[in-house]
gemmi code that builds the backbone of each chain (N, CA, C; Angstrom):
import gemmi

chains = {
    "A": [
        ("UNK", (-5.657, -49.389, -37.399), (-5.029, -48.700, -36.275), (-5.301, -47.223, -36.366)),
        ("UNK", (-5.794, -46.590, -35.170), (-6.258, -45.265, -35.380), (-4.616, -44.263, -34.778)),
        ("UNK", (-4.727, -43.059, -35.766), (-3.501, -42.254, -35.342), (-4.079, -41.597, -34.183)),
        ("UNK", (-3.247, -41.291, -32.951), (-4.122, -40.214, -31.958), (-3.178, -39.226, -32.220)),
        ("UNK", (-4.324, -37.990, -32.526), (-3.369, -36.703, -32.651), (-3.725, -35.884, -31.551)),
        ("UNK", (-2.341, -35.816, -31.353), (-2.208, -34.374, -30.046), (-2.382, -33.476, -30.486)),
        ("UNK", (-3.485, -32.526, -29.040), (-3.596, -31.123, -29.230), (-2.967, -30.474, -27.998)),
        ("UNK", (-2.658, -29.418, -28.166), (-2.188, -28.225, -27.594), (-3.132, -28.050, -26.113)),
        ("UNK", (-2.827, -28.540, -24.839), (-3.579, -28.603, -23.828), (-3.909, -27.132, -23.019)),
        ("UNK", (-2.588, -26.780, -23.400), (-1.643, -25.671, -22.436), (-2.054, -24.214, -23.382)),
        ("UNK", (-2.691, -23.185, -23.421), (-2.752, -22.217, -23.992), (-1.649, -20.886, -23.274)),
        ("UNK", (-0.876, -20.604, -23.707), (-0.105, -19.461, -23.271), (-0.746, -18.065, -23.273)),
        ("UNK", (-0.891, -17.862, -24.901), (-1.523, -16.937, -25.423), (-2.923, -17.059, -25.355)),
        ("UNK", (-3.627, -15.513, -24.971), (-5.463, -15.926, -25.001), (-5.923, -15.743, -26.226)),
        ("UNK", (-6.850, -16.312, -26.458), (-7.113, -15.862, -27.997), (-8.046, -14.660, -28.181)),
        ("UNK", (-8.070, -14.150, -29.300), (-8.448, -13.142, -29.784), (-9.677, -12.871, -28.850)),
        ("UNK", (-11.021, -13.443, -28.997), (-11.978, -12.958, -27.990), (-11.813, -12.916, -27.223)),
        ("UNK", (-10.469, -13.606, -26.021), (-10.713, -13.304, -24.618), (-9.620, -12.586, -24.247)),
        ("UNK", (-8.995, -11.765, -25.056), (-8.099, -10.955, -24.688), (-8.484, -9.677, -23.907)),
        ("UNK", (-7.876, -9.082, -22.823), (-8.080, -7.672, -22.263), (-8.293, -6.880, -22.946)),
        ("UNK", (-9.473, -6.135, -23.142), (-9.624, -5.060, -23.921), (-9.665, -3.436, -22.952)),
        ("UNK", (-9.047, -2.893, -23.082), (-9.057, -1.438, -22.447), (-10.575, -0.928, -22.609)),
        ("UNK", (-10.937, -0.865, -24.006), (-12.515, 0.121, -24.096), (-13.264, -0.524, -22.849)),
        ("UNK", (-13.693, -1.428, -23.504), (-14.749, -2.318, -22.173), (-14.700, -2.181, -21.113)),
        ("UNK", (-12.893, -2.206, -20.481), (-12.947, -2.338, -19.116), (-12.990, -0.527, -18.716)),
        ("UNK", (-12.938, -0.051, -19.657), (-12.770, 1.481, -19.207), (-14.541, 1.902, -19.428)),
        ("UNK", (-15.407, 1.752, -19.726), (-16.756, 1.433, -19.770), (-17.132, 0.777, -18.242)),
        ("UNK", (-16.930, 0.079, -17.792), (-17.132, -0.976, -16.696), (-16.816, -0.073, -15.476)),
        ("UNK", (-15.800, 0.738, -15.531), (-14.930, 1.807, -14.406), (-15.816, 3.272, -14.168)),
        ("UNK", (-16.016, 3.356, -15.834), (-16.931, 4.826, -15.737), (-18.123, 4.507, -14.949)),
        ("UNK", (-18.786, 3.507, -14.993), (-19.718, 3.352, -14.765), (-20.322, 3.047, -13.336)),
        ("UNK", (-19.157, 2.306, -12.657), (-18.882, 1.954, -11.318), (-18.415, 3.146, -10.752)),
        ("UNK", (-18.045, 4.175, -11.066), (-17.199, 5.595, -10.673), (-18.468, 6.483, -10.556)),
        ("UNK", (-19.424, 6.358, -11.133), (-20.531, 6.878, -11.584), (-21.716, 6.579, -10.840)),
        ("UNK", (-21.777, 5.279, -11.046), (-22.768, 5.109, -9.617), (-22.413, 5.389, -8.137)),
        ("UNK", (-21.169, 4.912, -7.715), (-20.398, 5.243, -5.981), (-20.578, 7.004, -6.094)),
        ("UNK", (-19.959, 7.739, -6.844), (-19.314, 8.699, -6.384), (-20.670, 10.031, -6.730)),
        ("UNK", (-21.604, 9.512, -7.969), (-22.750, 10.506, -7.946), (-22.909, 11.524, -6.362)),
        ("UNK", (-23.046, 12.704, -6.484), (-23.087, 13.384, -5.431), (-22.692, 13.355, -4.041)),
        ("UNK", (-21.581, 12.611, -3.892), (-20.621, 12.239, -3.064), (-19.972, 13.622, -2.465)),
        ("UNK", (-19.538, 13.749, -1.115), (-18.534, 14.449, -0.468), (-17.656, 14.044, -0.122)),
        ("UNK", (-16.568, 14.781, 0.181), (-15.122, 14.000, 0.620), (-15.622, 14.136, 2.157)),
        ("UNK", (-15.385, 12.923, 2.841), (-16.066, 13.029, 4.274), (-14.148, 11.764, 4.637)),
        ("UNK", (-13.705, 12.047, 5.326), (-12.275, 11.572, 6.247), (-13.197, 10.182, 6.666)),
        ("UNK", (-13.852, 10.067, 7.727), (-14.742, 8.859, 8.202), (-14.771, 7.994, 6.865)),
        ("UNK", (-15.864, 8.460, 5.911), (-16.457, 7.490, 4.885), (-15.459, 7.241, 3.835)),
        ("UNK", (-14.447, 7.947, 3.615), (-13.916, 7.459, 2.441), (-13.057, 6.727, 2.219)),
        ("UNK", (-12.704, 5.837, 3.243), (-11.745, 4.433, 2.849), (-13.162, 3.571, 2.721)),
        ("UNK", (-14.505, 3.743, 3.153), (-15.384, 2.482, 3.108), (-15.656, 2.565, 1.362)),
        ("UNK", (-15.648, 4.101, 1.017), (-15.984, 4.314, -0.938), (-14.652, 3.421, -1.230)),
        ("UNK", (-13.547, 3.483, -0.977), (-12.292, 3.420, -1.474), (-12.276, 1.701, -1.618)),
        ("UNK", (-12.935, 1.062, -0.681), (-12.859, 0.067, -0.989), (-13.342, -0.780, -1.564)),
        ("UNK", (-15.202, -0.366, -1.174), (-16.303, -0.748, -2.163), (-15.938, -0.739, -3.410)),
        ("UNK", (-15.044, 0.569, -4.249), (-14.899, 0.907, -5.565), (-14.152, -0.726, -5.972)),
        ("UNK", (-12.995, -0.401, -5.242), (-12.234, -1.707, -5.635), (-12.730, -2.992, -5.863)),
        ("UNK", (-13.460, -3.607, -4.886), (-14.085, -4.492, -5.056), (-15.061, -4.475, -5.946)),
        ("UNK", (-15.569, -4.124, -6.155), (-16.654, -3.858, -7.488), (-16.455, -3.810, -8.850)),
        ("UNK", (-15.493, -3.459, -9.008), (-14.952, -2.826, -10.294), (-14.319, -4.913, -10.578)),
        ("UNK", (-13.479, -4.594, -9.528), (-12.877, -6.261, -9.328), (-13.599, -7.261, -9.578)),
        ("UNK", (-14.952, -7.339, -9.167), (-15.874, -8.116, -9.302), (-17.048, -8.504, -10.977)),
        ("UNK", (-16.990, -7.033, -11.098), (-17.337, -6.826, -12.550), (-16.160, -7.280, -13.647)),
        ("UNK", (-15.254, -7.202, -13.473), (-13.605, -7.763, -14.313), (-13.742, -9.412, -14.282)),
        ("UNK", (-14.341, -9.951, -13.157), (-14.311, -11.392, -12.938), (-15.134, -11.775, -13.929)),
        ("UNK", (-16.586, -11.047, -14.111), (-17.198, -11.719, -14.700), (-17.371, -11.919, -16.537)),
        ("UNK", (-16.468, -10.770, -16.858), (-15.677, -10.881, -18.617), (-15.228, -12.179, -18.710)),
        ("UNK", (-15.699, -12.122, -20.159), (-15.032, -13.413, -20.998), (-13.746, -13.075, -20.900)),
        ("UNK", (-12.428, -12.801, -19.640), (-11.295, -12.717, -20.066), (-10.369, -14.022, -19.110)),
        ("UNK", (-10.104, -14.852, -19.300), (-9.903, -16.262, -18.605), (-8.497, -15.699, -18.359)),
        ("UNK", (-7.758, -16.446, -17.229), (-6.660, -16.823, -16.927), (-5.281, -15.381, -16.573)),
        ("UNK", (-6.576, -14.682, -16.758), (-5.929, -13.128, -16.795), (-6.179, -12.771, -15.336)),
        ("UNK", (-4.660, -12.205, -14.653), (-4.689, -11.710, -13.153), (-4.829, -10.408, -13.263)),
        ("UNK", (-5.882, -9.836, -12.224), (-5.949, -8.326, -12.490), (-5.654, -7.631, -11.256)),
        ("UNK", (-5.571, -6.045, -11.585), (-5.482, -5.507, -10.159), (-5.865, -3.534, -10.215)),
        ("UNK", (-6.762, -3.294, -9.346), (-7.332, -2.234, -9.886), (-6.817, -1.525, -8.682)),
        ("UNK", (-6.816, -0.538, -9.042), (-6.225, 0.740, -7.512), (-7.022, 1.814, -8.537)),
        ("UNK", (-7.515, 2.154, -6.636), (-8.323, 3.615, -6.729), (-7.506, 4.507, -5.931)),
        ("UNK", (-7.517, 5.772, -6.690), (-7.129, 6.928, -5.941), (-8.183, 8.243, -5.385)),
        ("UNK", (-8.563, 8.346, -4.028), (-9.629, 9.529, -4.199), (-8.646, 10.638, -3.236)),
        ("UNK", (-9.281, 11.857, -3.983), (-8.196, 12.976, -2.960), (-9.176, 13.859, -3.076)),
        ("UNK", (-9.180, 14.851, -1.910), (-9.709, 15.977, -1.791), (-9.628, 16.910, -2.702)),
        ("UNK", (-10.232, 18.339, -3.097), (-10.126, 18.911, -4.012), (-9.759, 20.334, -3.284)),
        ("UNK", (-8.533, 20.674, -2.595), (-8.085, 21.231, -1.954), (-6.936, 22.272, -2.268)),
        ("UNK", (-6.832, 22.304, -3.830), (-5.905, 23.072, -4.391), (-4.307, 22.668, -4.374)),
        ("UNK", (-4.067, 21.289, -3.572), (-2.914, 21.043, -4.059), (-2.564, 20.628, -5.054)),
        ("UNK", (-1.476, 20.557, -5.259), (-0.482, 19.703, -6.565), (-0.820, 18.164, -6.008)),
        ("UNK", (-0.674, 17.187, -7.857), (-1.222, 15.913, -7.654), (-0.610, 15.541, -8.452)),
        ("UNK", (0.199, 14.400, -8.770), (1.139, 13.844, -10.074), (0.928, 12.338, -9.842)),
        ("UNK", (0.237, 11.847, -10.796), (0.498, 9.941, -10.369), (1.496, 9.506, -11.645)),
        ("UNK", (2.290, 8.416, -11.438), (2.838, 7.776, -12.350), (2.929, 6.472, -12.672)),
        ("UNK", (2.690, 5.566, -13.761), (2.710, 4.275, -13.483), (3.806, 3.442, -14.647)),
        ("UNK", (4.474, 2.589, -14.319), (5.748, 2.213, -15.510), (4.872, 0.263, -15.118)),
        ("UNK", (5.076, -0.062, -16.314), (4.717, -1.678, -16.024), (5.813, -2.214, -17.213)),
        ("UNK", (6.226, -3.396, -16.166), (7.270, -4.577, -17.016), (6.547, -5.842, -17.242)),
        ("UNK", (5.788, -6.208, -18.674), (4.946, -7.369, -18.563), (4.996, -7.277, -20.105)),
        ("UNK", (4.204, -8.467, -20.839), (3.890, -8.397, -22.085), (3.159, -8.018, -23.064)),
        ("UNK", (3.633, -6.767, -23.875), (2.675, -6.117, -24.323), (1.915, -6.660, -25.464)),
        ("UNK", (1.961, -8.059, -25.308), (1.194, -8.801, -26.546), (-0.258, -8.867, -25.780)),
        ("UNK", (-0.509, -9.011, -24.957), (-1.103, -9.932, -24.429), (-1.549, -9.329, -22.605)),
        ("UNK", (-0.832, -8.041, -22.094), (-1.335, -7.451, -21.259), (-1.834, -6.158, -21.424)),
        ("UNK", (-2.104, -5.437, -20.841), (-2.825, -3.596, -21.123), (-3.180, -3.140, -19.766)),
        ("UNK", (-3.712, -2.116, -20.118), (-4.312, -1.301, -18.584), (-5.700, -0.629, -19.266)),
        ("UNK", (-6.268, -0.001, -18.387), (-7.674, 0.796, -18.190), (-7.208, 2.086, -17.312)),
        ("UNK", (-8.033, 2.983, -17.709), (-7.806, 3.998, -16.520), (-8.936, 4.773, -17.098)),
        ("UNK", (-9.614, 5.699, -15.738), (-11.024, 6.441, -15.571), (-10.891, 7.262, -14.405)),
        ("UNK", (-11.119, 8.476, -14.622), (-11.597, 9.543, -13.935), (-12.794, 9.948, -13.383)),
        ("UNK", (-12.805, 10.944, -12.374), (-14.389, 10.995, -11.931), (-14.049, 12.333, -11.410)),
        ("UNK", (-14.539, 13.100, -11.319), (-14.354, 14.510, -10.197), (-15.123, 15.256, -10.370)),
        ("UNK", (-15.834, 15.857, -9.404), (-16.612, 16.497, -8.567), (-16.405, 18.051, -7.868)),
        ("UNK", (-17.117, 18.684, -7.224), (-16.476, 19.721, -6.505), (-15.634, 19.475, -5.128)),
        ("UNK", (-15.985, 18.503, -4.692), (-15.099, 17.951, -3.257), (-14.146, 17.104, -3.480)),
        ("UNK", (-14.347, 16.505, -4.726), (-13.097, 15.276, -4.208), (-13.131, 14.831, -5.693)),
        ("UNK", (-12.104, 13.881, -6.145), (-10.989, 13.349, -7.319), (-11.094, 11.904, -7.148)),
        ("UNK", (-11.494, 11.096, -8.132), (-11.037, 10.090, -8.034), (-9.964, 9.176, -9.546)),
        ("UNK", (-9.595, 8.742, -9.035), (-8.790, 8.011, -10.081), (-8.841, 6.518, -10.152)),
        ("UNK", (-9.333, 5.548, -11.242), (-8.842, 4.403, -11.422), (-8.388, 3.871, -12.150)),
        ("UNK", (-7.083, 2.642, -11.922), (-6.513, 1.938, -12.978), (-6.515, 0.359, -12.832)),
    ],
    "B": [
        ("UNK", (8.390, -40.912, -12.776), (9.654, -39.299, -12.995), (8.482, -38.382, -11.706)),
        ("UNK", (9.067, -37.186, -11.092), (8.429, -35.988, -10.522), (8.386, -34.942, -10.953)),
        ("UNK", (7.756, -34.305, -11.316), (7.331, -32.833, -11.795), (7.292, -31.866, -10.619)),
        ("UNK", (7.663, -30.571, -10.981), (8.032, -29.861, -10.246), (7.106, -28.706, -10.974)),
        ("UNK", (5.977, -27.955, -10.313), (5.253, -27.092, -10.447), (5.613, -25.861, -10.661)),
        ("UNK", (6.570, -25.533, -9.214), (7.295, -24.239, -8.763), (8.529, -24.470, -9.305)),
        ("UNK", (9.841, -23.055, -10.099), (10.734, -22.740, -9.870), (11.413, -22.925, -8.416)),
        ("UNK", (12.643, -23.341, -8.406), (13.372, -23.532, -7.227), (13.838, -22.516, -7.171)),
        ("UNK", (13.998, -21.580, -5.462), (14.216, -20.587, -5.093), (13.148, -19.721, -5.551)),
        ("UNK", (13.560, -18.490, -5.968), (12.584, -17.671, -6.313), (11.246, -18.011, -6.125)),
        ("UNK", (10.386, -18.600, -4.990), (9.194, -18.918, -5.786), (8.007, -17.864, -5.058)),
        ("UNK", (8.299, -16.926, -4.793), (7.588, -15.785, -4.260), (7.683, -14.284, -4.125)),
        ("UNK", (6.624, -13.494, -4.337), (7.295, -12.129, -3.974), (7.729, -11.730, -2.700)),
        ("UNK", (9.012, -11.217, -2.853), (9.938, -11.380, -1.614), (9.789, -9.396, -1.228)),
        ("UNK", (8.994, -9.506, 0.013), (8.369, -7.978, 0.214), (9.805, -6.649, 0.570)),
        ("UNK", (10.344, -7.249, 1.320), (11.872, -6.622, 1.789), (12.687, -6.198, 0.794)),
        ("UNK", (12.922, -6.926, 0.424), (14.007, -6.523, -0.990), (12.975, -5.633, -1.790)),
        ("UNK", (11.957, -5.692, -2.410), (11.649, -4.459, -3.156), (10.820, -3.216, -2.331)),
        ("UNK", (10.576, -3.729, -1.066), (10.620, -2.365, -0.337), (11.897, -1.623, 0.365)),
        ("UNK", (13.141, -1.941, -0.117), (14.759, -1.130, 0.188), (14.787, -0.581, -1.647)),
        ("UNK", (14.080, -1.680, -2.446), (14.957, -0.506, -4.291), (13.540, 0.492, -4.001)),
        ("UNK", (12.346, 0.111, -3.556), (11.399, 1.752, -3.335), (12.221, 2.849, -2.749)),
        ("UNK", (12.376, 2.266, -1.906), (13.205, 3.776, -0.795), (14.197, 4.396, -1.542)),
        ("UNK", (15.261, 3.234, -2.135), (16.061, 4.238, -2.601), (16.180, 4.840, -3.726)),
        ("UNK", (15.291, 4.178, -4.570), (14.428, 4.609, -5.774), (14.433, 6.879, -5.172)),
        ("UNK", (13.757, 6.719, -4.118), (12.069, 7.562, -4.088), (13.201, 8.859, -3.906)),
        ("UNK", (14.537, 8.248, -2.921), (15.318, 9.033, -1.785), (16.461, 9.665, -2.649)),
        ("UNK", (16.646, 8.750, -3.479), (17.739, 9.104, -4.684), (17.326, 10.164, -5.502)),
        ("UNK", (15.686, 10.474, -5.868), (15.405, 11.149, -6.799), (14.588, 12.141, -6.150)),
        ("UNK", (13.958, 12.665, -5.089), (13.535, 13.502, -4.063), (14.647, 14.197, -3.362)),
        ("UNK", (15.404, 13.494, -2.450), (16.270, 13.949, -2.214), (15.921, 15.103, -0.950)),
        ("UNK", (16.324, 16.042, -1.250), (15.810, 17.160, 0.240), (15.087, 18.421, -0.898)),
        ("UNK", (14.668, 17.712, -2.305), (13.714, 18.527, -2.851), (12.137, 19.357, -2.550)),
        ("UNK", (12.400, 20.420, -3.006), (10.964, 21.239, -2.452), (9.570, 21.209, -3.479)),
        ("UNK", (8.240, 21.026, -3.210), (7.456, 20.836, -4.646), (7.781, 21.767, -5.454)),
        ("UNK", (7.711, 21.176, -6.382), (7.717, 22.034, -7.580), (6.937, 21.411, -9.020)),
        ("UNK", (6.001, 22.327, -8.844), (4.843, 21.829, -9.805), (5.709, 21.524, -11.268)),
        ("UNK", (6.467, 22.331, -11.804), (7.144, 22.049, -12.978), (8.081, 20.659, -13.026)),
        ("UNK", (8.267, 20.341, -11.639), (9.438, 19.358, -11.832), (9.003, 17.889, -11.504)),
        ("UNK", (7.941, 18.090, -11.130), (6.896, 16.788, -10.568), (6.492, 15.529, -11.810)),
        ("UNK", (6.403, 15.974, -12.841), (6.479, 15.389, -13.702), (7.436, 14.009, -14.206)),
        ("UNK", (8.724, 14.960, -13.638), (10.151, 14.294, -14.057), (10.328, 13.113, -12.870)),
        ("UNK", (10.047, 14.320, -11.789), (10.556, 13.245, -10.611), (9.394, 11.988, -10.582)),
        ("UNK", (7.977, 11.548, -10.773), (7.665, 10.603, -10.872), (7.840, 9.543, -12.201)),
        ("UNK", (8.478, 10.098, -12.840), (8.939, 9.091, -14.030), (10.222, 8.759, -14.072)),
        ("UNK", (10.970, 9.434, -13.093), (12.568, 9.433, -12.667), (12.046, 7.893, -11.190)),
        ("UNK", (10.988, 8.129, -10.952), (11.154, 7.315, -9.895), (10.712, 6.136, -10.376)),
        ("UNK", (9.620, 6.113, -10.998), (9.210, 4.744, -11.763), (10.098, 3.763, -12.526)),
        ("UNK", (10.707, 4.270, -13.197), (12.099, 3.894, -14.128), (12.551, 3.525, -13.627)),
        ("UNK", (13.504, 4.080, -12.679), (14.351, 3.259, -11.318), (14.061, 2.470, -11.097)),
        ("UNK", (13.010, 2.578, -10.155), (12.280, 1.237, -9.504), (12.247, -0.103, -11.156)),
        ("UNK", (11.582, 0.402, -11.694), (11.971, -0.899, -12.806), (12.771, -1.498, -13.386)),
        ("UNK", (13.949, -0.526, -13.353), (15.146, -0.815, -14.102), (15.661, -1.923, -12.986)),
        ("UNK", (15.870, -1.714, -11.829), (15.999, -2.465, -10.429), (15.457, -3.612, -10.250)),
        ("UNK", (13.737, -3.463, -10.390), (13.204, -5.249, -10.125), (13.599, -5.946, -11.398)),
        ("UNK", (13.943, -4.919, -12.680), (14.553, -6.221, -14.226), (15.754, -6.836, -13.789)),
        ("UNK", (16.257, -5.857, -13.115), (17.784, -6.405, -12.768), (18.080, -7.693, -11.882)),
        ("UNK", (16.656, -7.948, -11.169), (16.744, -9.279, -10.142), (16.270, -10.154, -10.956)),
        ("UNK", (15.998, -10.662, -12.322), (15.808, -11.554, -13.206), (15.239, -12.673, -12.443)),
        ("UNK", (13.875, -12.280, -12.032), (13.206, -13.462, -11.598), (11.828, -13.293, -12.671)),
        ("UNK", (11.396, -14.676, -12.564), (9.878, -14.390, -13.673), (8.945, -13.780, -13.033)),
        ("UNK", (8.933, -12.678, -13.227), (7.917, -11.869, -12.572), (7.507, -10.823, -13.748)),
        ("UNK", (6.238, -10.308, -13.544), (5.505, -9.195, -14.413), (5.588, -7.982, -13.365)),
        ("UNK", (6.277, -6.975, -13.832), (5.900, -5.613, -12.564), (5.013, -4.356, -12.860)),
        ("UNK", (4.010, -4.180, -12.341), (3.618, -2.526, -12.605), (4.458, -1.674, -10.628)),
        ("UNK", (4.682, -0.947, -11.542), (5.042, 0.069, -10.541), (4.238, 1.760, -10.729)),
        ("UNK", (3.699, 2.370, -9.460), (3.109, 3.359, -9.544), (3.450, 4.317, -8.568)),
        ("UNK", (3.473, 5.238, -9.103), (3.870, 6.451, -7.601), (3.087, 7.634, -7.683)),
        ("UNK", (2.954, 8.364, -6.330), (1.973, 9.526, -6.797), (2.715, 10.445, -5.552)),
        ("UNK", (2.703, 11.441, -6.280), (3.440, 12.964, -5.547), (2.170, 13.842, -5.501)),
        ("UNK", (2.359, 14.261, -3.985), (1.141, 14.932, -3.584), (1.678, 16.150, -2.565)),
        ("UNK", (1.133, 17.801, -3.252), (1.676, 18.493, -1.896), (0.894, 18.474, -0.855)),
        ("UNK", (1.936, 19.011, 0.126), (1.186, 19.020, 1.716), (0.539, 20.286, 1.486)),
        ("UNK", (-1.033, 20.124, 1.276), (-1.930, 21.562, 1.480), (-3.165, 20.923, 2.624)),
        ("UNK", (-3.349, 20.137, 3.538), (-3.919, 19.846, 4.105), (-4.949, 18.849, 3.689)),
        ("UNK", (-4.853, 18.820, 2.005), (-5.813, 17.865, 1.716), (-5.534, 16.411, 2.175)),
        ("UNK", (-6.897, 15.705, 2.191), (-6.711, 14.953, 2.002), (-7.375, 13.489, 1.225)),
        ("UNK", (-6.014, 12.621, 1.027), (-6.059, 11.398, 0.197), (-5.852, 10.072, 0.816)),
        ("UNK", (-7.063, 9.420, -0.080), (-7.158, 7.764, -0.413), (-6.765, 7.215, -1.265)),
        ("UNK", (-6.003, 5.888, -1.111), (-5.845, 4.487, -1.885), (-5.996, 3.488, -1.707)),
        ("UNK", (-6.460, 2.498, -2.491), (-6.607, 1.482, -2.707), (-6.320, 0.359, -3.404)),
        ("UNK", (-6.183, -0.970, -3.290), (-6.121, -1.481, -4.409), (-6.505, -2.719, -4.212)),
        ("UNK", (-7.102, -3.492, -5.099), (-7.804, -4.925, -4.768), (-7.108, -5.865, -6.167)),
        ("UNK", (-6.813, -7.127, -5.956), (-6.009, -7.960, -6.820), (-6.479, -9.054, -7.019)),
        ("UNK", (-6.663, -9.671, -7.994), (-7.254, -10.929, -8.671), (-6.123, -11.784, -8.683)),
        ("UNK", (-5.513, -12.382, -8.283), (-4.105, -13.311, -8.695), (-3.505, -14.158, -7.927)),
        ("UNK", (-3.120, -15.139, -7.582), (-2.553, -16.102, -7.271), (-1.666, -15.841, -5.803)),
        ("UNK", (-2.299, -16.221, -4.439), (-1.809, -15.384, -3.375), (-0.672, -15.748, -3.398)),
        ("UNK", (-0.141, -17.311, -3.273), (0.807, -18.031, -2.986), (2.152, -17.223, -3.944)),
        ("UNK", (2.192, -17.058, -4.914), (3.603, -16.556, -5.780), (3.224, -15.080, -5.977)),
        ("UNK", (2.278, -14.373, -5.847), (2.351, -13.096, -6.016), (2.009, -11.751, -4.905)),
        ("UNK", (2.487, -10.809, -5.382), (2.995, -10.154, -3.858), (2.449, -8.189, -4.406)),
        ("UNK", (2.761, -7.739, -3.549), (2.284, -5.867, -3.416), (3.056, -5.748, -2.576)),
        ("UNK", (3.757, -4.424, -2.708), (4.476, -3.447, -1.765), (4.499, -2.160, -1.934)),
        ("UNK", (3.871, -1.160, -0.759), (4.098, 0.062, -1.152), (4.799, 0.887, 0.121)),
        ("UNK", (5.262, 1.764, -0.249), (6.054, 2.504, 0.375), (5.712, 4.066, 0.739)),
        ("UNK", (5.323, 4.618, 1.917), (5.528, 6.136, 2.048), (6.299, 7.164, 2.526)),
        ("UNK", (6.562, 8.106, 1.849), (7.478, 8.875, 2.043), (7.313, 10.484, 2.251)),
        ("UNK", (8.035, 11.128, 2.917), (7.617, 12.668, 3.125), (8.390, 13.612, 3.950)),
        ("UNK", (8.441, 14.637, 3.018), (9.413, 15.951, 3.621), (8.762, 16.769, 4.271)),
        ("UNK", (8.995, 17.864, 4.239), (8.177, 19.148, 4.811), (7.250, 19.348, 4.166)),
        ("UNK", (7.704, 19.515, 2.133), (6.884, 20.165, 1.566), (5.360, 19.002, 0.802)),
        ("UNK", (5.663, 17.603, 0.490), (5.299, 17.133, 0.098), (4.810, 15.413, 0.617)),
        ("UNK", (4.044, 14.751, -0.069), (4.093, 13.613, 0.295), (4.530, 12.580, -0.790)),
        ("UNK", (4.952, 11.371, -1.031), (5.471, 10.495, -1.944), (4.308, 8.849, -1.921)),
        ("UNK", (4.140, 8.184, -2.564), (3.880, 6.581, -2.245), (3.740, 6.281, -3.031)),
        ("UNK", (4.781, 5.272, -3.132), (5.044, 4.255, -4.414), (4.726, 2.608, -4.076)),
        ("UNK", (4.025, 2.289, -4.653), (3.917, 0.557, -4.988), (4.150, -0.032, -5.817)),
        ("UNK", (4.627, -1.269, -6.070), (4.933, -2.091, -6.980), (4.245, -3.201, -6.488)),
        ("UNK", (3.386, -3.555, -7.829), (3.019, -5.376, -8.004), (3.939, -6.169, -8.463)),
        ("UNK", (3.387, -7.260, -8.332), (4.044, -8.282, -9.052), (3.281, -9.497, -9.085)),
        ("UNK", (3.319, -9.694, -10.556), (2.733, -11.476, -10.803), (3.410, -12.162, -11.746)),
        ("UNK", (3.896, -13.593, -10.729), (4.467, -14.535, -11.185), (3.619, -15.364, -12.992)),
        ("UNK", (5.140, -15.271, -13.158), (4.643, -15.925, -15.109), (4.626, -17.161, -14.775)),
    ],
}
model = gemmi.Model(1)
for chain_id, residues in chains.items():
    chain = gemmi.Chain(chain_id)
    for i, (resn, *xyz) in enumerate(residues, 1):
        res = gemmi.Residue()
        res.name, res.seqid = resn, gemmi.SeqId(i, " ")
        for name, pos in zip(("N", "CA", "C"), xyz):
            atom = gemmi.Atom()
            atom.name, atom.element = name, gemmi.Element(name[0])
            atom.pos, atom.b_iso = gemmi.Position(*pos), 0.0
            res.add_atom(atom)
        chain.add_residue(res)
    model.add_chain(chain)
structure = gemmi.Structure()
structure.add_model(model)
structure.setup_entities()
């Protein structure tokens, strides 16, 4: 008579290689920030079409990491470089075993961008 | 026997209710305040907090980032965005804008169901 041993179907935790890593994904951002925004102007018309491309892209490049089962969500910020005051803030309630963030800068003489 | 996938009740981000704790989050801690580069600091981490301390308090399984950004009125201007990988059906975005004379406010909160 053979024993059948159960395994663990259900993974909660990701394991070590496919966990979110900040460096990488902050590598992945510079780089996408870098190609869009190279010699870019702040133009009112064009810059929700940058604003969104960024997103999606960045989004798209995140899909394709070894990081399984992980929901992501990237927000770009671009602002003019107009001498005002600028303060972002971000608070997250989630698990710090097992979640993280990224964040990357880009700026120029016309315009600021921010992603997280 | 039947299995049940979804939590009963709760089984979505519910947009209304955390766009009234934004407002009063934003309104409580702005107030009829004027920019002030020194104090900008406080007030977006005064507002973030709130807002979190608030969606912990509705003890539903949810994960939250909350973000806000204070911007003065100098004519510039700003873009946002945000694009989401996650599960449409149980998970949700809300953001909120706000603005006095001197400044502008907008806060969002995610959320994804555990």
């Amino acid at each position: 008579m053979h024993e059948v041993q159960e395994e663990a179907s259900y993974h909660i935790r990701p394991n070590f290689k496919n966990k979110f890593r900040p460096v990488v994904v902050k590598k992945i951002i510079d780089s996408v920030l870098q190609e869009k925004l190279e010699g870019a102007v702040y133009d009112s018309d064009k810059i929700s079409d940058y604003v969104s491309s960024i997103t999606d892209q960045v989004k798209q490049k995140l899909k394709e990491e070894t990081m399984d089962r992980y929901k992501f969500i990237v927000q770009v910020v671009i602002g003019e470089h107009r001498g005002a005051g600028f303060k972002m803030a971000c608070r997250c309630f989630w698990d710090s075993d097992t979640d993280n963030y990224a964040q990357a800068s880009y700026s120029n003489d016309t315009l600021f961008c921010t992603t997280t | 026997m039947t299995e049940e996938t979804q939590p009963d009740g709760q089984g979505s981000f519910v947009v209304e209710e955390v766009n009234s704790i934004i407002k009063e989050a934003i309104e409580a801690t702005l107030q009829t305040a004027a920019y002030q580069h020194s104090r900008v600091a406080q007030w977006t981490s005064g507002i973030t907090e709130h807002c979190l301390k608030r969606l912990a308090g509705l003890h539903r399984p949810f994960k939250y980032i909350v973000t806000c950004i204070i911007m003065q009125k100098n004519g510039a201007g700003l873009h946002t965005a945000s694009s989401c990988y996650w599960d449409n059906t149980s998970d949700g975005s809300c953001s909120y804008r706000w603005e006095n004379k001197t400044m502008y406010c907008i806060c969002s909160v995610f959320g994804c169901m555990i």
